[in-house]
N, C-alpha and C positions, 0 to 999 in steps of 0.2 A: 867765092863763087859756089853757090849748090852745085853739089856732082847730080848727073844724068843717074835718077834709078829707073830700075826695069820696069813697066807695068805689071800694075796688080791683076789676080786673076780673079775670077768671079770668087774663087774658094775662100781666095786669100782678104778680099773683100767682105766676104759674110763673118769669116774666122776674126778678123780684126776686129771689127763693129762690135761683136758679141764679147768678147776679149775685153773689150773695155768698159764694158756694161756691170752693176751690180745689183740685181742679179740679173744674169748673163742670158737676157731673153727678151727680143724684140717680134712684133710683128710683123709678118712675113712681108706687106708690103715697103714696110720702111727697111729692111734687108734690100728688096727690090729697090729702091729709091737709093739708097746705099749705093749699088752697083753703079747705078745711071749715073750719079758723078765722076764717075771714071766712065766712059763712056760705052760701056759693060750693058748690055741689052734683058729685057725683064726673062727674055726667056733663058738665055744663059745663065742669068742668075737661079733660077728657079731650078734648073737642072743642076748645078752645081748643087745646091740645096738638097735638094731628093738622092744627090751619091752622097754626100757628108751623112745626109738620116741613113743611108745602106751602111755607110762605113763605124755607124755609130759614133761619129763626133756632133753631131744634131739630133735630139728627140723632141718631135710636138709639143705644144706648149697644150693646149688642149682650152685656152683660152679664149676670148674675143674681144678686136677677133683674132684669127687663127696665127700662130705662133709660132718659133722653134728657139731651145736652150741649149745649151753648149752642155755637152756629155761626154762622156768615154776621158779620151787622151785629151780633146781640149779642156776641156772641166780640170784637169790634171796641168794642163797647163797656166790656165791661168792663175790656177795657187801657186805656182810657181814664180810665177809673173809678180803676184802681189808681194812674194818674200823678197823679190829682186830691186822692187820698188823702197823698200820699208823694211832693211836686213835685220833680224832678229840680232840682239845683243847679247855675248855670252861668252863668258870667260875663255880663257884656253889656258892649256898645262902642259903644252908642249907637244903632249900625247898627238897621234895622225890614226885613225881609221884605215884599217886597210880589207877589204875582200879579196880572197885567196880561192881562183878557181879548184876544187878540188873534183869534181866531174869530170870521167873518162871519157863519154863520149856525149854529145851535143850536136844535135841537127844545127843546120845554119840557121833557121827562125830562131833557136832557142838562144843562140850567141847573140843574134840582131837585137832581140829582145832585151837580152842584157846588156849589153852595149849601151843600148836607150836608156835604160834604168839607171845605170850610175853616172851614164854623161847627165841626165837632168837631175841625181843627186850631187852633180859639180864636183864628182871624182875625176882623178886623171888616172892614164895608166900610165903604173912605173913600170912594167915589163909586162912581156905577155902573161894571160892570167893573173895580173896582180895590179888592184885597183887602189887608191887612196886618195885623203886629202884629211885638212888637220881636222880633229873633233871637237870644232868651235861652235857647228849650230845644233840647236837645239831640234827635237821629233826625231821618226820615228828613219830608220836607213832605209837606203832603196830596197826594194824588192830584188834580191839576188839568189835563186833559187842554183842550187848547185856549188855555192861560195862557203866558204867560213871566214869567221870575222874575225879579227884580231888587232888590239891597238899596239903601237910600237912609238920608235922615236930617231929622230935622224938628227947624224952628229951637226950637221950644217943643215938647219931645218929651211934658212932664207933661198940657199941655192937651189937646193932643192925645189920649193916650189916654183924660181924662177925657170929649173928646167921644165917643170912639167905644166904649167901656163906658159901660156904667151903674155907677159906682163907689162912688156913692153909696148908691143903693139895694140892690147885691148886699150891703153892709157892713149894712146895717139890716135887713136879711131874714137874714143870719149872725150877728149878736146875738142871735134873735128865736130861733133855732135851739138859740144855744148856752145860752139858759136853760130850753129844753124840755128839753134832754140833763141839765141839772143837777138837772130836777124827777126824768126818769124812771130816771135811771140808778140813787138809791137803792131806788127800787121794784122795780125787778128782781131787784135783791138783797133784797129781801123778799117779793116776792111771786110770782117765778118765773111761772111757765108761763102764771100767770091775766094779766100785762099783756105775751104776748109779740105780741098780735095790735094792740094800738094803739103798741109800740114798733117793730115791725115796720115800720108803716107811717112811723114817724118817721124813722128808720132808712135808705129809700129817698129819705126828702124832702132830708134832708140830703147824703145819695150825689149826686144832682141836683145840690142847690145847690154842691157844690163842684166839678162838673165845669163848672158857670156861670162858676166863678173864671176869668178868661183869664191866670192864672200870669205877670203882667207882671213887670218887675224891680223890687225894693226901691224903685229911683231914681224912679220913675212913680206908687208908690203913696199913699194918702192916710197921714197919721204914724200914726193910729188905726187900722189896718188889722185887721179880725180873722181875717183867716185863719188865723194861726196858732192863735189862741184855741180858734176852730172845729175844729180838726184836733185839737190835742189833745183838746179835751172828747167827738169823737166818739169817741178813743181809748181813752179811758175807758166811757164808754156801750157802746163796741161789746166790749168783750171781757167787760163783763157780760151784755149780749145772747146772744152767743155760750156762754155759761157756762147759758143756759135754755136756748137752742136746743136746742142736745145733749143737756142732758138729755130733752127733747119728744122729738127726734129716735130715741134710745135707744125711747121707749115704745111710738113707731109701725115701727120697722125691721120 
């Protein structure tokens, strides 16, 4: 059975559509047309639009016609997105990254801020002030203004990161995933356009849950791991997806 999700909101609406775009910039009416499959009105989408451009997650496309591209945090996000899709490959040596708050005092934006930073560099924290996770991927570490860095090594590296994930649960939420993808993927190839607004939705759920993945090393994971199961099956789902979009997209240019 699909579980009941929540309705999408106009934000969450334009922030998806643009999310899966490359590059990440449609025309404003088909944003608006966007919206109208979920039954999201042109004006509320247009207002949602005009705070995202305040909030600097939308800037002008300056195009025709007229346009908006995904910036600031979402820009940031969907790089993100795209490593969680396609996990870079790269050795490990046991070695764990760790950031060590060394800052006496911090306003609370300044904490929030960091907080953000190393949760979407897919650190955990092992105690207050002290962040990590193993030094398996490759670029550059979060922005941690106030931190020094240090790598180290844990005698029981497996426990460890099963305490500080949930590995259990991301795996049982990613099963749960990958037979939603197996129900809707033939329906889209047969029923196009009419099931693109609750695959749509599925679509961004699954996007999420594998940016959840914290892309530990083989050596740390549980034997039954499904990530990979998960990646491919969305692989399949998404290029049928893709295969209606377009055609939609075509009807409303």
């Amino acid at each position: 059975m699909t579980p009941e999700r929540n309705p999408l909101s106009a934000r969450s609406v334009v922030a998806s559509t643009l999310l899966g775009m490359h590059p990440p910039v449609l025309a404003a009416r088909v944003l608006v047309r966007s919206g109208e499959l979920f039954g999201i009105s042109e004006g509320t989408t247009r207002t949602a639009i005009s705070r995202m451009v305040a909030a600097g997650e939308l800037e002008p496309d300056g195009g025709e016609p007229p346009g908006y591209r995904l910036a600031g945090r979402l820009l940031e996000r969907q790089a993100r997105q795209d490593i969680s899709r396609k996990p870079p490959r790269w050795g490990w040596d046991g070695r764990w990254r760790m950031a060590v708050v060394v800052a006496e005092r911090r306003s609370a934006e300044e904490r929030a801020a960091l907080r953000t930073s190393l949760l979407g560099g897919r650190y955990a924290e092992l105690r207050e002030g002290v962040w990590t996770r193993p030094d398996n991927l490759p670029g550059e570490r979060p922005d941690a203004p106030g931190c020094e860095w240090i790598k180290g090594e844990f005698a029981e590296p497996a426990a460890t990161a099963a305490t500080l994930w949930d590995l259990a649960g991301w795996g049982t939420q990613a099963r749960a995933l990958e037979g939603e993808l197996a129900t809707w993927t033939p329906r889209l190839d047969a029923e196009g356009v009419d099931v693109l607004a609750p695959t749509f939705v599925l679509s961004a759920d699954v996007l999420r849950h594998l940016q959840a993945d914290p892309l530990l090393p083989r050596e740390l994971l549980p034997r039954d791991w499904p990530g990979g199961a998960l990646r491919k099956a969305y692989d399949g789902f998404d290029a049928a997806f893709k295969r209606v979009w377009r055609d939609w997209y075509r009807s409303v240019r």
